[in-house]
C-alpha beads as a LAMMPS data file, in Angstrom:
LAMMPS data file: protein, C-alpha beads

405 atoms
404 bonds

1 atom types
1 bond types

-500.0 500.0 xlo xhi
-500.0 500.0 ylo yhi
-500.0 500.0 zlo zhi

Masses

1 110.0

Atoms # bond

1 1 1 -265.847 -318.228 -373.136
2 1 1 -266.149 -319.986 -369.707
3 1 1 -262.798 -318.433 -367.441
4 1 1 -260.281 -320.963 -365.857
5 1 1 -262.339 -321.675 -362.507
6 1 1 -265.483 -323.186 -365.051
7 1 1 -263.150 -324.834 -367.146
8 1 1 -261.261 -326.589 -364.277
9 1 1 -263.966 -327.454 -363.087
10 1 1 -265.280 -329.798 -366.011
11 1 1 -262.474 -332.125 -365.400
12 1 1 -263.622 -334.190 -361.734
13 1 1 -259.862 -335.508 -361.503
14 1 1 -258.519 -332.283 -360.966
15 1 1 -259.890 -331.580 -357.760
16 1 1 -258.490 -334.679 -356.185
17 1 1 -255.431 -334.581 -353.675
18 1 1 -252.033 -336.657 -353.926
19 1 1 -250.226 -337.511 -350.669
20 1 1 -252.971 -334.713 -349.326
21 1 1 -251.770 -331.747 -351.517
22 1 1 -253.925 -330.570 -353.991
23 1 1 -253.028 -332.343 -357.706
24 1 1 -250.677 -330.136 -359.868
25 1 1 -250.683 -332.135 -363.312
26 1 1 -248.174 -331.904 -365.824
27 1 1 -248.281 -334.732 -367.950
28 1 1 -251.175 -333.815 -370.336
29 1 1 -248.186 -334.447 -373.592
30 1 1 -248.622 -338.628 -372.364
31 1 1 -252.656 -338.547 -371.623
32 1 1 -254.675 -335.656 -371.112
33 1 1 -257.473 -335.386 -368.220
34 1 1 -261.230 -336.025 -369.435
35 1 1 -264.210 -333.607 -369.012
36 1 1 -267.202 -334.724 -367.447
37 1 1 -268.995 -334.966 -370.786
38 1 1 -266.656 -337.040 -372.133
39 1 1 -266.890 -339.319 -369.457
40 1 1 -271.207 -339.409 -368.976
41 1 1 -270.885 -340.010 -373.136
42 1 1 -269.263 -343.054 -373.018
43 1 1 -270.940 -344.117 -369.981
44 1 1 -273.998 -343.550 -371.708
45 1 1 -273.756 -346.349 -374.412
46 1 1 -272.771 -348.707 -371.783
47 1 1 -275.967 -347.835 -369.606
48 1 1 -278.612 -347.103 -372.466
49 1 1 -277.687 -348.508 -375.879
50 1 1 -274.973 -350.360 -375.955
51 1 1 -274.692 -352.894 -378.818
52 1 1 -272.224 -353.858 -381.660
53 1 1 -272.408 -351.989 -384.679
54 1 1 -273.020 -352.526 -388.123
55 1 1 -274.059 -355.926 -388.280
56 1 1 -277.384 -355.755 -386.021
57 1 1 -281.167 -355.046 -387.294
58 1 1 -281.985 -354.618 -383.289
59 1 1 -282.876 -351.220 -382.123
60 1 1 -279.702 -350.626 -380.001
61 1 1 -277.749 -351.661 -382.742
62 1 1 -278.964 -348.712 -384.789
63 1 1 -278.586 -346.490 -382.242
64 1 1 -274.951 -347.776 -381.450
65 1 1 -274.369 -347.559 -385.499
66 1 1 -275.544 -344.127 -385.783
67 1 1 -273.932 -342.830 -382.857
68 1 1 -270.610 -344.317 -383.843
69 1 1 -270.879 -342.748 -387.532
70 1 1 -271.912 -339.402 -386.144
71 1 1 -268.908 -339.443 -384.496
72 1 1 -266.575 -339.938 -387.781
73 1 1 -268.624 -337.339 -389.414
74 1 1 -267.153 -334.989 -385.893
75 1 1 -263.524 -336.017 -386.801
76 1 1 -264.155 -335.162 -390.564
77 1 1 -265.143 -331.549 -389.696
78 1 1 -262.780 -331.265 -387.166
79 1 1 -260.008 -331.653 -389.190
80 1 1 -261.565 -330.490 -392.481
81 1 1 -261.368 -333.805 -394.185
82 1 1 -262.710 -333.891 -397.806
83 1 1 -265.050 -337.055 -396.890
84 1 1 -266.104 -339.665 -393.982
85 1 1 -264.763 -342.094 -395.721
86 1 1 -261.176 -340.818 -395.572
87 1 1 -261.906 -341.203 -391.346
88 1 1 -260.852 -344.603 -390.117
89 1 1 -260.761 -345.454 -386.672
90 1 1 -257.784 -347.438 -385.418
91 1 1 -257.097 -347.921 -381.714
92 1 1 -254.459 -344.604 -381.869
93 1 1 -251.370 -343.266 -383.160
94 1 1 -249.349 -346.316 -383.081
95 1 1 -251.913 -348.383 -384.586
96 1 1 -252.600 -345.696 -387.549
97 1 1 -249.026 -345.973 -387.779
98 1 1 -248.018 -349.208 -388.107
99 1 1 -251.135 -349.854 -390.239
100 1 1 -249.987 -347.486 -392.952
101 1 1 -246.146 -349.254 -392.100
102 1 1 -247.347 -352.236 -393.293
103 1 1 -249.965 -351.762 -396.136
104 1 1 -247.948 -348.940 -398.123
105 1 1 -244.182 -351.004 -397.731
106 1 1 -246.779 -354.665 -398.844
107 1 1 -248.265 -352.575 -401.986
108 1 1 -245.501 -349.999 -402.979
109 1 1 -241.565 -350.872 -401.296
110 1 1 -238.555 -352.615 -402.961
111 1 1 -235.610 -353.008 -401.868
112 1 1 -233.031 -349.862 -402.212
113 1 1 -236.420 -347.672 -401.589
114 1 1 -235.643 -345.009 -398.931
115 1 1 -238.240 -343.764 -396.294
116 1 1 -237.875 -340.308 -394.634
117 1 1 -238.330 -339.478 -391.043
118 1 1 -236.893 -337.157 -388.530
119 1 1 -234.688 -336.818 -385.586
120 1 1 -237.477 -335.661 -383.460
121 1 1 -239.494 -339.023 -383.891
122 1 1 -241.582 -340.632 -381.152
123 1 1 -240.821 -344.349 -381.179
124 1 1 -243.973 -345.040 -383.035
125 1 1 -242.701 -343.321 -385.657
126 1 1 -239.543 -345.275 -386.138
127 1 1 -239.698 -348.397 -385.263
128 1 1 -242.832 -349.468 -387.601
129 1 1 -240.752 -347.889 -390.510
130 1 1 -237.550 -349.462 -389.506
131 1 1 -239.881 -352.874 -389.674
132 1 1 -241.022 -351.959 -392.740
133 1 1 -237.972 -351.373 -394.042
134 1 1 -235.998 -354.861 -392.595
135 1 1 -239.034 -356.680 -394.255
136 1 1 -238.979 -354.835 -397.738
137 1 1 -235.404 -354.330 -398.049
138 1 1 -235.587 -350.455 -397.804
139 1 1 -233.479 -347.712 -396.570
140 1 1 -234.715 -345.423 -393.825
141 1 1 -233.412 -341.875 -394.006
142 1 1 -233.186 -339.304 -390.970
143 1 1 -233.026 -335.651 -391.014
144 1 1 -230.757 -333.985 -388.304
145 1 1 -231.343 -331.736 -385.773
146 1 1 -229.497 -328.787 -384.522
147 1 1 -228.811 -327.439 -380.785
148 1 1 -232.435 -325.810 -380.673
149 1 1 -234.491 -328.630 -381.564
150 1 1 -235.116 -327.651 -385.118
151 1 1 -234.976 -330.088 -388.239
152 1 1 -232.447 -328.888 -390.480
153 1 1 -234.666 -327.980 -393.258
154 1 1 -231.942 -327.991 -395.755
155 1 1 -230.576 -331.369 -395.194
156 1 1 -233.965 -333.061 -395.700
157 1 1 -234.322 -330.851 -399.084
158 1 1 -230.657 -332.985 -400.174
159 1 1 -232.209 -336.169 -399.146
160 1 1 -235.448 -336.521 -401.415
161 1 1 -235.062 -338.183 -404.742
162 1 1 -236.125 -340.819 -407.266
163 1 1 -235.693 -343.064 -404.095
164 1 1 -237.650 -341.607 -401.411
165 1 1 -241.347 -343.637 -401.476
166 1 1 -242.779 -341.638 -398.519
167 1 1 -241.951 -339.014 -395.628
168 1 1 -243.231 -339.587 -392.057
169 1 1 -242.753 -336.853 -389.797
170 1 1 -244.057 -335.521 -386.268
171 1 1 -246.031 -332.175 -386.307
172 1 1 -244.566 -331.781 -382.952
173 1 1 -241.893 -333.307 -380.958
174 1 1 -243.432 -334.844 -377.772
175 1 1 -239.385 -334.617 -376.389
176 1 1 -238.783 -331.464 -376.813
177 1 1 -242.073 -329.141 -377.958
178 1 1 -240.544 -328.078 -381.147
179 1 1 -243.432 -327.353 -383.831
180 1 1 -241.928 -328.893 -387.149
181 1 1 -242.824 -326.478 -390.752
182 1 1 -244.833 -329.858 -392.041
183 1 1 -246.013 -327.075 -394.824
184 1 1 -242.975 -326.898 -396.390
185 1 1 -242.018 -330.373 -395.212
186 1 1 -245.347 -331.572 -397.380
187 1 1 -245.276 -329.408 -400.311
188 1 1 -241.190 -330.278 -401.079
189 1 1 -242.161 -333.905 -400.959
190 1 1 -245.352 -333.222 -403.487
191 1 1 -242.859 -331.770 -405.726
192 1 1 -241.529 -334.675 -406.442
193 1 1 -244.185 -336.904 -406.423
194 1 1 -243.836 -338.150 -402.943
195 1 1 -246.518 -339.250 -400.471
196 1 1 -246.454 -337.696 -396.653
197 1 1 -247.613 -339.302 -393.104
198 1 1 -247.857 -336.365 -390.303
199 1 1 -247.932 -337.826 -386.929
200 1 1 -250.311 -335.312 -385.132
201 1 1 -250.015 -336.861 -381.814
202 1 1 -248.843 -333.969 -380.311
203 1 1 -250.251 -331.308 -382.882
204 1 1 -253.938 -332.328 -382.637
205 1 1 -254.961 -330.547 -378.918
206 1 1 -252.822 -327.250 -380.115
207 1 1 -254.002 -325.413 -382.553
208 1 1 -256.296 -325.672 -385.423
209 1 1 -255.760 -328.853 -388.034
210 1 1 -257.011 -328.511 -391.124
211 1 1 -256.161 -331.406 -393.810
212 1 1 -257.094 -329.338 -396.696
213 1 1 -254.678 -326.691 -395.890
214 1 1 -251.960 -329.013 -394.610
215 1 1 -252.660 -331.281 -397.748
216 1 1 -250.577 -334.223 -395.932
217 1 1 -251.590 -337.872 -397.541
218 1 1 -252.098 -339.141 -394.028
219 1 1 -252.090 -337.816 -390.580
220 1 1 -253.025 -340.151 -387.374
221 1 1 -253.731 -339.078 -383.653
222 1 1 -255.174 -340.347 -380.303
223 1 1 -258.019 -339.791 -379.168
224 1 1 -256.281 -339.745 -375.303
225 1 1 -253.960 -336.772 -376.016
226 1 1 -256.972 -334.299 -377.129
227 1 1 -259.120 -335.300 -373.726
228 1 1 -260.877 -338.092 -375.361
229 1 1 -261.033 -341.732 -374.096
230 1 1 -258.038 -344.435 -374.775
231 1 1 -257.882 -347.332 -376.981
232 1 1 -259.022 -345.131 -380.316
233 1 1 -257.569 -342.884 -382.805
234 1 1 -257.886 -341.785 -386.322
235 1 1 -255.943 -342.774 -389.892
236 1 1 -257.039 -339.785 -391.869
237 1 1 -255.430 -341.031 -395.761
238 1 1 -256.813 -339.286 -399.091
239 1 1 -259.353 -340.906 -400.928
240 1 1 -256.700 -341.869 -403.491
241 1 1 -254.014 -344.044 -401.197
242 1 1 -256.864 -345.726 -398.767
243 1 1 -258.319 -346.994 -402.206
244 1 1 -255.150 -348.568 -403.368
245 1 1 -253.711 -349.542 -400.100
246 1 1 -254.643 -353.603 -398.834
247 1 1 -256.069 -353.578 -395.513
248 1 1 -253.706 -353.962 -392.911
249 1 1 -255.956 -356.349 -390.841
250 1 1 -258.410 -359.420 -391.887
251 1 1 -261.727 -360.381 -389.644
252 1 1 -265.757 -359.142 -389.895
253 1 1 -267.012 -356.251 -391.177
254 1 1 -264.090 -355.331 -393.446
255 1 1 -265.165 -357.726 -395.927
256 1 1 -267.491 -357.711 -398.705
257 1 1 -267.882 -361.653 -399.759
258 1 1 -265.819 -364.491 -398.233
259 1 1 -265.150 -368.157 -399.714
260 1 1 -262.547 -370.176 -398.949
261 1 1 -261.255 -369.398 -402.427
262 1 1 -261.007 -365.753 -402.338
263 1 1 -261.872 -362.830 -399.920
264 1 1 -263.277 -358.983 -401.401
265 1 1 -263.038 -356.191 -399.111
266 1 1 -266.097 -353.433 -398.137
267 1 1 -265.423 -350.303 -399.418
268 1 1 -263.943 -347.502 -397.419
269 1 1 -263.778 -346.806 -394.819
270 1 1 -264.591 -350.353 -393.513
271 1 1 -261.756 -351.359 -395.465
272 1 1 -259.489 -350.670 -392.785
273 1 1 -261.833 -351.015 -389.289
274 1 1 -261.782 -355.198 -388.936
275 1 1 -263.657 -356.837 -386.049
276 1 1 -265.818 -355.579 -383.230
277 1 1 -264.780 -351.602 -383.464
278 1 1 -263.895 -349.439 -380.045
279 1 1 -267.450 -347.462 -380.471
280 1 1 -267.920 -345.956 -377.156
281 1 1 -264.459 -344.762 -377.475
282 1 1 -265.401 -343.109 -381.102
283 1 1 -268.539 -341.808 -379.224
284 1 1 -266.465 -340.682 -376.424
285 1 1 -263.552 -339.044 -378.771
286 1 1 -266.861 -337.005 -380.854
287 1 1 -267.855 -335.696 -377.088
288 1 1 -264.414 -334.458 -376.413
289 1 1 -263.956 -332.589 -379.900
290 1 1 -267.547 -330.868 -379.005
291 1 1 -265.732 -330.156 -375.777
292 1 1 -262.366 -328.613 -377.318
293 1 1 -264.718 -326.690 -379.665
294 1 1 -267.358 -324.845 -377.260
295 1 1 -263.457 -323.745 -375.582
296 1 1 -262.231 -322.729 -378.973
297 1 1 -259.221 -324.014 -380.380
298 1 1 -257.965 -320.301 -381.421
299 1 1 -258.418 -320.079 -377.663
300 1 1 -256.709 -322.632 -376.355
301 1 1 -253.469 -322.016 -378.456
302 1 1 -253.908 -318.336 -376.820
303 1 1 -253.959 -319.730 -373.334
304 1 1 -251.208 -321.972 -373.895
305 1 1 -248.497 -320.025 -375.642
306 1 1 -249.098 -317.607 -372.557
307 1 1 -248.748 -320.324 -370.546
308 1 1 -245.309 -321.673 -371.928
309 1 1 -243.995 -317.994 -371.529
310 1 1 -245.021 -317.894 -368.399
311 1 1 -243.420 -321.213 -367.509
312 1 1 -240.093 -320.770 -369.312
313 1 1 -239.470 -317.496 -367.982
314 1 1 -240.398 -318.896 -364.198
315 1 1 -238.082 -321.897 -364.923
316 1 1 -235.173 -320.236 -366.626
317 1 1 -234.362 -318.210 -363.699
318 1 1 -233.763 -321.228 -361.127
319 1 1 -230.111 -321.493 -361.252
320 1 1 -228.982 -325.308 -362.037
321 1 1 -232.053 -325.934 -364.335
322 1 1 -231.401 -326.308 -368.051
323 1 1 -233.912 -326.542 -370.874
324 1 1 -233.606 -328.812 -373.874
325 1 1 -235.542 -327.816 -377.114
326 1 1 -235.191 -323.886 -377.398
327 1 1 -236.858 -323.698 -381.121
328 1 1 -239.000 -320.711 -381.996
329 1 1 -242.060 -322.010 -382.545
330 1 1 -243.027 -324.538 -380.303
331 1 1 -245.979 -325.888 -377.794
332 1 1 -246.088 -325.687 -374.210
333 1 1 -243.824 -328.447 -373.450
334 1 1 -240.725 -327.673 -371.496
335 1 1 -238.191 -330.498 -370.923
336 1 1 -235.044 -330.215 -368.688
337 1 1 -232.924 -331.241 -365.973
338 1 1 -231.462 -329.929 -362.851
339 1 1 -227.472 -329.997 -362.685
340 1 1 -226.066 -333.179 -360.869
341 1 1 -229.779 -334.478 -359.882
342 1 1 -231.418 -337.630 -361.662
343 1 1 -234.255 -337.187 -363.596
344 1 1 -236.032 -340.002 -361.781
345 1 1 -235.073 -338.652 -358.693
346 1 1 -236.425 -335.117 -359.338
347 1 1 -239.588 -336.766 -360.595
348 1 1 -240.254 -338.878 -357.457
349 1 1 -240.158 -336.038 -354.751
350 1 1 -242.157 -333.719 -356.868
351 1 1 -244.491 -336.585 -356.992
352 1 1 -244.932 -336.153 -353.479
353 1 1 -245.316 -332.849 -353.699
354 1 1 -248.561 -333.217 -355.576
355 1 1 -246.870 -332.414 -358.899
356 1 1 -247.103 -335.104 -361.728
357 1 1 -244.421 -334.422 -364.511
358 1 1 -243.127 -337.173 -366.702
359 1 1 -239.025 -338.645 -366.683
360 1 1 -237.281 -340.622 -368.997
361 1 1 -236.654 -340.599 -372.687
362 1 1 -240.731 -339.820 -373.385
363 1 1 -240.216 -342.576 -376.275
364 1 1 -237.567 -340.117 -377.865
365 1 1 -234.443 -341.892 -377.434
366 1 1 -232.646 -340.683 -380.531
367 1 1 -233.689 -336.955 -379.159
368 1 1 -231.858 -337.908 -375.723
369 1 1 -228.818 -339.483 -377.770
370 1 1 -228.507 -336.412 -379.876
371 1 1 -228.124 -334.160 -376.488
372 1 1 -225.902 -336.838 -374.407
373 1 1 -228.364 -337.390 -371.759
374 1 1 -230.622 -340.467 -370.884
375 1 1 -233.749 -338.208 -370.739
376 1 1 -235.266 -334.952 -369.003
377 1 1 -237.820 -334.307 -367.074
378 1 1 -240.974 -332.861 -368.898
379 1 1 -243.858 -330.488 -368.034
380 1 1 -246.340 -330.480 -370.413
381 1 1 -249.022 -327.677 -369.833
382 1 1 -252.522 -327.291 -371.112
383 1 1 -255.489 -324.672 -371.243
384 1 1 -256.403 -326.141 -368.075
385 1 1 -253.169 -325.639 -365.983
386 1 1 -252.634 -322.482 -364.140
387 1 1 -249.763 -319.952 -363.548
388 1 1 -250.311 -320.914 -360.066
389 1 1 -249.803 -324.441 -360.698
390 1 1 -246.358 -323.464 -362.621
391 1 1 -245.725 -321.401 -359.562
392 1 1 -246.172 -324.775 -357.328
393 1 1 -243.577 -326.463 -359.615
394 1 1 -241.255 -323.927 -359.884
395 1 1 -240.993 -323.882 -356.210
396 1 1 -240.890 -327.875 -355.961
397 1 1 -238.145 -327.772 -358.420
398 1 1 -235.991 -325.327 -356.064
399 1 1 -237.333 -327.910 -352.690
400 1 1 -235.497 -330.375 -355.271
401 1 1 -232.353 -328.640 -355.793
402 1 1 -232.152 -327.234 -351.982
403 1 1 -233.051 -330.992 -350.917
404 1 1 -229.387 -332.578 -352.805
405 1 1 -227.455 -329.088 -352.065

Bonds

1 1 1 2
2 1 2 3
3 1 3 4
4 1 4 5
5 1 5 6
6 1 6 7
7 1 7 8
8 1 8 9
9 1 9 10
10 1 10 11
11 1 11 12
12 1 12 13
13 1 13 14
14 1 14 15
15 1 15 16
16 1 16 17
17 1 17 18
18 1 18 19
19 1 19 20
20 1 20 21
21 1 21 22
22 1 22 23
23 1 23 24
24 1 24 25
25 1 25 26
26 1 26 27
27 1 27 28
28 1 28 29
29 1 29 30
30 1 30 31
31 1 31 32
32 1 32 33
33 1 33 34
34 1 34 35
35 1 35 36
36 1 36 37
37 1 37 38
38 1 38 39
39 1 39 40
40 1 40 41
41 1 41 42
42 1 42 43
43 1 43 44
44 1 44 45
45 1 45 46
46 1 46 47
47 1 47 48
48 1 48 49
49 1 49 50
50 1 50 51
51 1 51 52
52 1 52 53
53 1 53 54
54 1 54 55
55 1 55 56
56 1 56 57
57 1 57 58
58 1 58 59
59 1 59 60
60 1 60 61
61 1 61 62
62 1 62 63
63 1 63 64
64 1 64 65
65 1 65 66
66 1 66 67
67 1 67 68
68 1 68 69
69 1 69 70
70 1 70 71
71 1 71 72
72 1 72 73
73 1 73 74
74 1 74 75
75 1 75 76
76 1 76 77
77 1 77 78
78 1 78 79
79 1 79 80
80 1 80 81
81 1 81 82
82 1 82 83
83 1 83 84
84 1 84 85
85 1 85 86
86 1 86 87
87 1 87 88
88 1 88 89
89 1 89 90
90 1 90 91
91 1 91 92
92 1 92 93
93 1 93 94
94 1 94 95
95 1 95 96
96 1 96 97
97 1 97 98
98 1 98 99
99 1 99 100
100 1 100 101
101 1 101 102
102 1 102 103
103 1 103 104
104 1 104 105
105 1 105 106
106 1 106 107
107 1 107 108
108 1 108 109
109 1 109 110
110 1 110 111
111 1 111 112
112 1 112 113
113 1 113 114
114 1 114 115
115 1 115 116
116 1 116 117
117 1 117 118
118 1 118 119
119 1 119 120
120 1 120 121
121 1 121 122
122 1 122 123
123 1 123 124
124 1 124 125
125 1 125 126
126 1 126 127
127 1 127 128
128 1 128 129
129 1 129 130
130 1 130 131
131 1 131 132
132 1 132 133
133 1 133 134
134 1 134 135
135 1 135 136
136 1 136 137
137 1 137 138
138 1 138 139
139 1 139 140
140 1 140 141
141 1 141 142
142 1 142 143
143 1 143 144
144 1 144 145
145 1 145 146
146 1 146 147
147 1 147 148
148 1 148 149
149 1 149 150
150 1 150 151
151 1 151 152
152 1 152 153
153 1 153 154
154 1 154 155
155 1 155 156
156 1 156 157
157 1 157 158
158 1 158 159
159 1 159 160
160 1 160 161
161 1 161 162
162 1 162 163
163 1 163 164
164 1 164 165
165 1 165 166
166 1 166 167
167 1 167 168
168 1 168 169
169 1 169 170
170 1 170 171
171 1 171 172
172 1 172 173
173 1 173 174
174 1 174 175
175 1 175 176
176 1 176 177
177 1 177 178
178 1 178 179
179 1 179 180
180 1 180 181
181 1 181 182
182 1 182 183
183 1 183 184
184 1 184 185
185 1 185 186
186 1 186 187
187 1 187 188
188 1 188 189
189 1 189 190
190 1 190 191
191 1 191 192
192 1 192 193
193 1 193 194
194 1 194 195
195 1 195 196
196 1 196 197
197 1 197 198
198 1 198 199
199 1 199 200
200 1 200 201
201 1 201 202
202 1 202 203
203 1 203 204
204 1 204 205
205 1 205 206
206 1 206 207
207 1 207 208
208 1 208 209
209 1 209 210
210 1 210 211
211 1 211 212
212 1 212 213
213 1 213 214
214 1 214 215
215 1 215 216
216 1 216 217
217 1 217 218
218 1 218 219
219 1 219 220
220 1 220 221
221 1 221 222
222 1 222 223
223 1 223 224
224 1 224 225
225 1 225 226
226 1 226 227
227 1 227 228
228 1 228 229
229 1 229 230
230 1 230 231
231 1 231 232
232 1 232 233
233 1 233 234
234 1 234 235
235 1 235 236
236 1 236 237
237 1 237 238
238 1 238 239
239 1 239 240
240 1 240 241
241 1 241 242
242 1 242 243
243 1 243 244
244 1 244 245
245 1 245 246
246 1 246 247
247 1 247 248
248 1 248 249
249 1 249 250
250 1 250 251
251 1 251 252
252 1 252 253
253 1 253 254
254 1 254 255
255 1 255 256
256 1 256 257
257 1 257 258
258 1 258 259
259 1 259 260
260 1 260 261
261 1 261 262
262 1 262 263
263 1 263 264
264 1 264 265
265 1 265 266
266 1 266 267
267 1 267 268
268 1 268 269
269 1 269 270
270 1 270 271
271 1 271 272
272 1 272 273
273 1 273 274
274 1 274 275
275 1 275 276
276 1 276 277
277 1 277 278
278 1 278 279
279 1 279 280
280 1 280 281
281 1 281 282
282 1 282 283
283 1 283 284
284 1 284 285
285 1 285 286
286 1 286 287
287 1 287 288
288 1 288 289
289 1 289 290
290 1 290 291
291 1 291 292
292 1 292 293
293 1 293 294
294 1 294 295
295 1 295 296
296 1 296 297
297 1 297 298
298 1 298 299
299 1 299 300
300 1 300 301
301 1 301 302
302 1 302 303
303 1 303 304
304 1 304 305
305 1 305 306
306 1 306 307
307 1 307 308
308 1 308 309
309 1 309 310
310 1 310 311
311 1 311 312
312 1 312 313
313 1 313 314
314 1 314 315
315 1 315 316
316 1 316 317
317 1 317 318
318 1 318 319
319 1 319 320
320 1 320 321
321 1 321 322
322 1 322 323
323 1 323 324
324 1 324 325
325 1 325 326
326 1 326 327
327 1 327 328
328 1 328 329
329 1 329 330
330 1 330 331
331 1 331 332
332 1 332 333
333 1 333 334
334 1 334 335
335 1 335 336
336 1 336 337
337 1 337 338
338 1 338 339
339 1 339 340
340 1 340 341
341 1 341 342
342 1 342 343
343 1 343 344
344 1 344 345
345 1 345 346
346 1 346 347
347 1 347 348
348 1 348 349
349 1 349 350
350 1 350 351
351 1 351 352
352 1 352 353
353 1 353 354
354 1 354 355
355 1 355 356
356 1 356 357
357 1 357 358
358 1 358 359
359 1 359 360
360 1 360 361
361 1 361 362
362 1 362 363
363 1 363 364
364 1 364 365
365 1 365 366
366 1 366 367
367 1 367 368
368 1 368 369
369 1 369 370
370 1 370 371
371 1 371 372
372 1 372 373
373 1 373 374
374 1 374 375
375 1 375 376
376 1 376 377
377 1 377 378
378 1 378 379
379 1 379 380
380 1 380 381
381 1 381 382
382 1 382 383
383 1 383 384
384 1 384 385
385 1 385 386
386 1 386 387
387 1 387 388
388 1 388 389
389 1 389 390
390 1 390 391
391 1 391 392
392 1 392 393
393 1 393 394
394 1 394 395
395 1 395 396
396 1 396 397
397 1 397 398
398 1 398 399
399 1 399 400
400 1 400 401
401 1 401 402
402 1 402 403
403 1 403 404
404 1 404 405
């Protein structure tokens, strides 16, 4: 395994300075940096094959074509999917999101219907469903939260019933870090019958995802968060629900015969993947997993769980600092705010500093409304980062505190 010096130095951006002090980033939980492979990949197609995909008979059209479903055959072994054709490509999270939103409350919602999500939501996790739900007539469900950060495991247990049509939940709170039991979120939905979206937006560059393990019905992530390029992401669905499910959008290539009369639909996955695709960003994403893998992703969960220790121990002991989301199992996120000091104002002179955290709500409102506060500053750490770096922070956060004493 390559040590922290080689590693580092596969991603260009992080030997840059900001206002001349060497870059200390923190904000890997809104976009993580990209390795140099990643980035020669996708400049690659541009430079030496670049051509749409599917519909050409030209050379660089097969290339492009090939390339692009190589790269769903990566995110099928990456996260142990049964088939390819359970891989679509979306353009991330959101859009995976919102898709499902849309085709499952168009082929299966009525009104009284009840949809299950969870305190801990990102926005894209809430407000497709609550769209869903205004359009359909349905009732969206949420399940509480105590003082830690943890979903109240019981409560959701009460809420399933003959009503409940699906259960969308995060695998991890981007807020807060907390690591939700999706297992045992998955199997008591399954037990009655009911279908389960995981949002692995934050999950995906952890730890190892495996889809026949989890046995979730969907899961979506970006390609962004797990050191890929932006503008794509992945709609895993079993074979089963992408078959029944309408496609959520109409154009080329997701057809199989148009007339003005009627309109069939290409089988899966193309079903779902309308219009001129985001390949170099697929091509890009299938670099990055080859990336994540020659680290190891046993490794990097090592690395990082060291790394949150290391962090949370450094941070609880400046006095006037206070953490929010204290759950047992959790990722290296740490979120919290310094007594009598604005987030934004915290955020801005570490900024100068050379330290990049991010400040705000993080798209978690409801988190920030459970707690009484209008959002936290948040350090979000990866295999890259350094106890040194946390070291920098730690003593930027006490410049901070010293600064409005």
């Amino acid at each position: 395994m390559k040590d922290i010096a080689e590693i580092r130095a596969d991603f260009p951006i992080l030997n840059r300075k900001v206002y001349n002090k060497p870059l200390v980033y923190f904000d890997n939980g809104a976009t993580t940096q990209k390795p140099q492979c990643v980035i020669d990949a996708v400049t690659e197609v541009y430079t030496t094959y670049n051509a749409n995909i599917h519909r050409g008979v030209h050379f660089l059209s097969d290339m492009s074509s090939e390339a692009y479903e190589n790269a769903r055959e990566k995110v099928r072994s990456f996260i142990n999917a049964g088939k390819r054709e359970e891989v679509v490509f979306t353009s991330g999270t959101t859009g995976s999101i919102n898709g499902i939103a849309f085709s499952f409350g168009e082929r299966y919602i009525k009104p009284g219907d009840e949809i299950i999500i969870s305190h801990l939501e990102h926005h894209a996790n809430i407000v497709p469903w609550q769209m869903m739900c205004e359009r359909k007539g349905a009732v969206l469900r949420v399940i509480p939260i105590n003082n830690a950060g943890e979903i109240i495991l019981e409560e959701y247990l009460k809420m399933l019933s003959s009503k409940t049509k699906l259960v969308s939940v995060t695998q991890v709170s981007n807020a807060l870090g907390t690591v939700l039991p999706v297992n045992e979120i998955i199997a008591a939905a399954h037990s009655v019958n009911v279908p389960v979206l995981i949002d692995g937006a934050q999950g995906i560059q952890h730890g190892v995802v495996d889809m026949k393990t989890m046995d979730c019905d969907f899961y979506v992530f970006s390609s962004h968060k797990i050191y890929g390029p932006t503008g794509i992401g992945i709609l895993y669905g079993k074979e089963k629900w992408l078959s029944e499910l309408p496609p959520f959008q109409g154009g080329g290539d997701m057809v199989d015969k148009v007339t003005f009369e009627k309109t069939t639909y290409n089988e899966l996955p193309f079903k779902f993947e309308a219009g001129t695709m985001n390949y170099p960003g697929a091509i890009g994403l299938a670099r990055a997993l080859d990336y994540v893998n020659s680290i190891g992703r046993e490794n990097i969960a090592i690395m990082e769980k060291e790394l949150l220790s290391y962090t949370t121990e450094k941070l609880s002991g400046i006095n006037g600092l206070k953490i929010y989301g204290n759950s047992v199992r959790k990722i290296s996120i740490i979120s919290f705010l310094l007594k009598d000091i604005h987030q934004y104002d915290a955020g801005m002179i570490l900024d100068k500093m050379g330290i990049a955290v991010r400040t705000g709500t993080h798209c978690s409102q409801p988190v920030m409304d459970r707690y009484g506060i209008d959002g936290t500053i948040r350090a979000s750490i990866c295999f890259y980062n350094t106890k040194e770096e946390i070291d920098t922070l730690a003593t930027g956060i006490e410049k901070v505190i010293s600064m409005f004493s």
